[in-house]
C-alpha positions, 0 to 999 in steps of 0.5 A: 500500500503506497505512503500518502504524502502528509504535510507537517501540520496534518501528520502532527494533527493526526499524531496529537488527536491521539496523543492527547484524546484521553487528557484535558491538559494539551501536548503540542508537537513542538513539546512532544518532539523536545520531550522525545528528543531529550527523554525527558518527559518531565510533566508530560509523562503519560501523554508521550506514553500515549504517542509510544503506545497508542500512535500507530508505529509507522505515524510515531517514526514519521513523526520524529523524522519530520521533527529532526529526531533519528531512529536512535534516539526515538527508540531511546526515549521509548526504551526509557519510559517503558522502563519507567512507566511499564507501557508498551507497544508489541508493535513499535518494538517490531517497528525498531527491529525491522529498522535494526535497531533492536534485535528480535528477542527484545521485542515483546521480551519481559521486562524486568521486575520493578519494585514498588 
C-alpha cells in the first residue's frame, strides 16, 4: 500500500488527536518532539506514553523524522519510559527491529521486575 504524502501540520494533527484524546491538559508537537528528543518527559509523562503506545508505529517514526529526531534516539526515549512507566507497544518494538535497531528477542521480551 503506497505512503500518502502528509504535510507537517496534518501528520502532527493526526499524531496529537491521539496523543492527547484521553487528557484535558494539551501536548503540542513542538513539546512532544523536545520531550522525545531529550527523554525527558518531565510533566508530560503519560501523554508521550500515549504517542509510544497508542500512535500507530509507522505515524510515531514519521513523526520524529519530520521533527529532526533519528531512529536512535526515538527508540531511546521509548526504551526509557517503558522502563519507567511499564507501557508498551508489541508493535513499535517490531517497528525498531525491522529498522535494526533492536534485535528480535527484545521485542515483546519481559521486562524486568520493578519494585514498588
Amino acid at each position: 500500500m503506497p505512503t500518502i504524502p502528509m504535510t507537517t501540520r496534518d501528520g502532527d494533527l493526526l499524531v496529537l488527536s491521539t496523543t492527547n484524546a484521553p487528557y484535558r491538559r494539551r501536548i503540542d508537537a513542538q513539546t512532544l518532539a523536545e520531550s522525545i528528543r531529550t527523554g525527558d518527559a518531565g510533566s508530560w509523562t503519560v501523554h508521550v506514553a500515549t504517542f509510544f503506545v497508542d500512535v500507530h508505529p509507522e505515524l510515531v517514526v514519521r513523526f520524529a523524522e519530520r521533527h529532526e529526531i533519528d531512529l536512535e534516539t526515538l527508540a531511546r526515549s521509548y526504551r526509557s519510559l517503558r522502563d519507567e512507566t511499564g507501557e508498551r507497544s508489541i508493535d513499535l518494538e517490531a517497528e525498531f527491529a525491522r529498522h535494526g535497531l533492536w534485535s528480535e528477542a527484545e521485542v515483546g521480551a519481559r521486562l524486568p521486575r520493578r519494585d514498588p
